[in-house]
Each structure stands twice: as structure tokens, then as C-alpha cells.
NUKE-787948 format. One record per residue (C-alpha): residue number from 1; x, y, z. Coordinates in steps of 0.2 Angstrom, whole numbers. Each point is the difference from the previous one (the first is absolute). Example, Ala and Ser with C-alpha at 12.3 -4.5 7.8 and 13.67 -1.06 7.14 Angstrom:
+-----+-------+-------+-------+
! pos !  east ! north !    up !
+-----+-------+-------+-------+
!   1 !    62 !   -22 !    39 !
!   2 !     6 !    17 !    -3 !
+-----+-------+-------+-------+
This chain:
+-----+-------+-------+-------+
! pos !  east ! north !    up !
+-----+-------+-------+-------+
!   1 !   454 !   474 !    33 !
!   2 !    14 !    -4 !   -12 !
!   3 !    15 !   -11 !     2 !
!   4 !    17 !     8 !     3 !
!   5 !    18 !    -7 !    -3 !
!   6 !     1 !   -14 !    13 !
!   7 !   -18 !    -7 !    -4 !
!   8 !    -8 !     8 !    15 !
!   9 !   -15 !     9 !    -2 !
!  10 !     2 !    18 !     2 !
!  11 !   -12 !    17 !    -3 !
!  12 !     2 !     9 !   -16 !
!  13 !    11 !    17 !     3 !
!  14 !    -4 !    17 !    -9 !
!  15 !    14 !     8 !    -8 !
!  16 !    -3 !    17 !    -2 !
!  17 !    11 !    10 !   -14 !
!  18 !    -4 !    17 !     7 !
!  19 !    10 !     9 !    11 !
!  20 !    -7 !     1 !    20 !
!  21 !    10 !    16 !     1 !
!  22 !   -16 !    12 !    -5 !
!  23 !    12 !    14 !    -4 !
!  24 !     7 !    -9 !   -15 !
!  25 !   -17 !    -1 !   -10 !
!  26 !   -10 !    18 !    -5 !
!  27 !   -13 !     4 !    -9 !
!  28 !    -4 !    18 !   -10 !
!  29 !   -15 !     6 !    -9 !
!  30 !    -6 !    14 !    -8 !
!  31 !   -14 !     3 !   -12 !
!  32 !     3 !     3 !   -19 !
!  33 !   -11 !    16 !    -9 !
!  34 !    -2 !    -5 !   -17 !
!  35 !    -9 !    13 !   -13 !
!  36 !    -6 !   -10 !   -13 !
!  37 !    -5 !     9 !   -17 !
!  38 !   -13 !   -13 !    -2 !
!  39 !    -3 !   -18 !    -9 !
!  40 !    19 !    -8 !    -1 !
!  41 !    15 !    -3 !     8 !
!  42 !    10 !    11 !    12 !
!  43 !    19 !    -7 !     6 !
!  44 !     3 !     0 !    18 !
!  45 !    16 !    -9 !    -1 !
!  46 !    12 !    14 !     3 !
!  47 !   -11 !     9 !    16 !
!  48 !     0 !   -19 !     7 !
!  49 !    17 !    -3 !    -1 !
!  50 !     5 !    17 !     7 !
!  51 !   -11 !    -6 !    15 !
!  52 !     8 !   -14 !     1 !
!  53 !    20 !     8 !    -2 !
!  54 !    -4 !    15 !    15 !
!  55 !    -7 !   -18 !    13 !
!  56 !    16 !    -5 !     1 !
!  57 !    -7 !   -18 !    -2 !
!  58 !    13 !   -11 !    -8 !
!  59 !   -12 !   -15 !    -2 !
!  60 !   -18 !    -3 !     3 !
!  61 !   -16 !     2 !    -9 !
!  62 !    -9 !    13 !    -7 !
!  63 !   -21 !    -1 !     1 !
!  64 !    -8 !    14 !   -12 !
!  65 !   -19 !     2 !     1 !
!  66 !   -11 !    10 !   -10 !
!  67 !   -14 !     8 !    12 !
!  68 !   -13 !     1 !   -15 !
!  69 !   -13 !   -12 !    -8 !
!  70 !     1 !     7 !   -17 !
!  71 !    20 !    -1 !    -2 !
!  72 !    11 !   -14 !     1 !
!  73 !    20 !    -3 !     1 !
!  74 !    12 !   -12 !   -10 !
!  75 !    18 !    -3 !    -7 !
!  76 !    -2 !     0 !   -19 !
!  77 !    16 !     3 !   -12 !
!  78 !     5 !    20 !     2 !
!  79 !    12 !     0 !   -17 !
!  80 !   -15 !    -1 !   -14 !
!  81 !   -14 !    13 !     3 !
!  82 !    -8 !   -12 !   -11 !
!  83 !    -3 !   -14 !    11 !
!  84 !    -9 !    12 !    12 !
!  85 !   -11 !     7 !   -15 !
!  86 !    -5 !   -20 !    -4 !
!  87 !    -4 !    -2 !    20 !
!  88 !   -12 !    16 !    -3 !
!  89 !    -9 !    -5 !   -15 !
!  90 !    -3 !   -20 !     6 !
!  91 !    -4 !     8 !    16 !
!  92 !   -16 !    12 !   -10 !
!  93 !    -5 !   -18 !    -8 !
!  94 !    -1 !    -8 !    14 !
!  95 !   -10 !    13 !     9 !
!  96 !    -6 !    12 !   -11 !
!  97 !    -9 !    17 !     6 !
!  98 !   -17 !    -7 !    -7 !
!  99 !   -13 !     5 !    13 !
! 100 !   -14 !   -11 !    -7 !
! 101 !    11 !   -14 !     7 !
! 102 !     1 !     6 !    18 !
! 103 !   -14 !     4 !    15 !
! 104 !    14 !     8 !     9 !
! 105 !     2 !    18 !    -8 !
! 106 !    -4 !    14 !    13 !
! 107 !    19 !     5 !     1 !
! 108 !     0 !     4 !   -18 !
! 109 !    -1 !   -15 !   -17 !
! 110 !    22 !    -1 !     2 !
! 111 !    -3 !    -6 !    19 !
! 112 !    -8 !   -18 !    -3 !
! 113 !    15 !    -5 !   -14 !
! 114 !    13 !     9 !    14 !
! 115 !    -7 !   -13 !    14 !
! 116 !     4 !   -15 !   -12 !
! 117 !    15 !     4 !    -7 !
! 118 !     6 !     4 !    17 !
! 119 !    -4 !   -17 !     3 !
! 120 !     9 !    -7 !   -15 !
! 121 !    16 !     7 !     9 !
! 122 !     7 !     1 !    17 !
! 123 !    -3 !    12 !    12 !
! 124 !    15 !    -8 !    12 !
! 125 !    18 !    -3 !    -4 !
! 126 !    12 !    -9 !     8 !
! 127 !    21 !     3 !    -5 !
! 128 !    16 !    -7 !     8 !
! 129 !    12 !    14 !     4 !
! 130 !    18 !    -5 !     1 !
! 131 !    17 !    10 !    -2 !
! 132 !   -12 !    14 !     4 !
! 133 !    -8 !    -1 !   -16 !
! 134 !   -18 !    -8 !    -5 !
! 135 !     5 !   -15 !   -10 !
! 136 !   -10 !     4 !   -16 !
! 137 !     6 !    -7 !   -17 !
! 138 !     9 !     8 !   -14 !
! 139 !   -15 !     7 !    -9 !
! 140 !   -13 !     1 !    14 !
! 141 !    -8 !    16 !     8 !
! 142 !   -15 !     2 !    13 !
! 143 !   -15 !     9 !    -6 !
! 144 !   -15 !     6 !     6 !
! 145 !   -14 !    -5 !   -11 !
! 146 !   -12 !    13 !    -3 !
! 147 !   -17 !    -4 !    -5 !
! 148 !   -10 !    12 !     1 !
! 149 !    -2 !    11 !   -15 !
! 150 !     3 !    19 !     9 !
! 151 !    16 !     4 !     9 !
! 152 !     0 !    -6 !    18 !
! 153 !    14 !     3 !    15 !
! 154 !     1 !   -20 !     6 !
! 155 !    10 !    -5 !    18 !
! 156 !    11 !   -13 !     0 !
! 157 !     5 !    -7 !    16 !
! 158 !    17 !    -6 !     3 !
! 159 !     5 !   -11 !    15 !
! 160 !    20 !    -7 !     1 !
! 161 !     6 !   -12 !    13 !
! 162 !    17 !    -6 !     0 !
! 163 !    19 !     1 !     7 !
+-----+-------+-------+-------+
């Protein structure tokens, strides 16, 4: 209970900022096939945002999921290849492909590393959408990270809600 304007005791009201109308908010998905030529970085960015252009969706938000244990996502810079270089190599330190440091290794001595550096970074992404566009910085991409050391084809999941 809460006390309104006139000092009586009223019940809190809920104030919803969604429209009842259920035609107003939609949703699209589609799943992303990503070929990966092995350990690094592959740019999504422009697949996603054409995703995003042909919903129609104006503003909303845009979930991307990657469907694998041994690949990951993440906004990095996308202007210096370098950057992505130095992710690679701090990546390899902190989970080299040493199997005498793993009992997991019957999917190969690359597998073990590829579990934890998935875990190091994200398999799920959440960006706004507004004016139709994801509302990414200047100088930032999406990626799927690849950490495996052999080409793969990964799945990203997109999911887009909005008006």
C-alpha cells in the first residue's frame, strides 16, 4: 500500500509502456551459417544488420546466440585487424592447446582450450535496435569467435522484437 496525492492509502498501479495492441510489436528470426576458416575472428556485422533492415523493425532489440560450446560472440573494434590479432594471441595464453593440462581431449587436443575460451567470451548478445539500425559504436563489429583450430560452419541465432 502507498500513499497517493490526498493522503489516502491507495494500491500501487502498474504502468505498462508496451503497447496492448499485439499487432504493433513483432518478432523475426532467422539463423546465421557462418563458415569459419578456423581459430580467429569472423565479422557478422553486415549479415546482421541486413537481417535487421529486411524486418522492418524500426526499434527493438536484437538477441544473437551462438548454438556451439567451442565458439563464442562479441563486439570488439572492427578498424585495427590488430586488435583482433592481440585477442587471438591472449586468448592461446590463457588456454593453450597443451593436452597434458586437460582430462577432456577425446574430441581432439584443440577441443579442451575451445570449451574455455568459449567461456572467456559470450555466447549471447543483446543490442538495441533504433531508426532501424543496431545501435553499435563507431569502430564496433560483431564476431563470431572461433576456437577451435580447424574450419567449422557455426549457427548463430537471431531473435528481433520490436515496433
Amino acid at each position: 500500500m502507498i500513499v497517493g496525492d490526498h493522503g489516502a492509502r491507495s494500491r500501487p498501479r502498474s504502468i505498462s509502456l508496451l503497447s496492448r495492441d499485439p499487432a504493433v510489436m513483432r518478432q523475426r528470426q532467422t539463423i546465421l551459417a557462418v563458415p569459419t576458416p578456423g581459430t580467429g575472428f569472423v565479422e557478422i556485422t553486415r549479415e546482421i544488420d541486413r537481417f535487421v533492415a529486411d524486418s522492418g523493425i524500426r526499434a527493438g532489440l536484437l538477441t544473437a546466440l551462438i548454438r556451439h560450446t567451442s565458439a563464442g560472440l562479441v563486439i570488439q573494434e572492427n578498424a585495427d585487424p590488430d586488435v583482433l590479432a592481440d585477442l587471438t594471441d591472449r586468448l592461446a595464453v590463457l588456454a593453450p592447446r597443451d593436452p597434458s593440462l586437460y582430462r577432456h581431449g577425446s574430441e581432439g587436443p584443440d577441443d579442451m582450450p575451445a570449451h574455455i575460451r568459449a567461456m572467456l567470451t559470450n555466447v549471447q548478445l543483446s543490442i538495441p535496435v533504433m531508426e532501424g539500425r543496431l545501435t553499435l559504436g563507431t569502430w564496433q563489429g560483431v564476431y563470431v569467435a572461433e576456437h577451435r583450430a580447424r574450419g567449422s560452419r557455426r549457427q548463430v541465432a537471431l531473435h528481433l522484437l520490436g515496433e
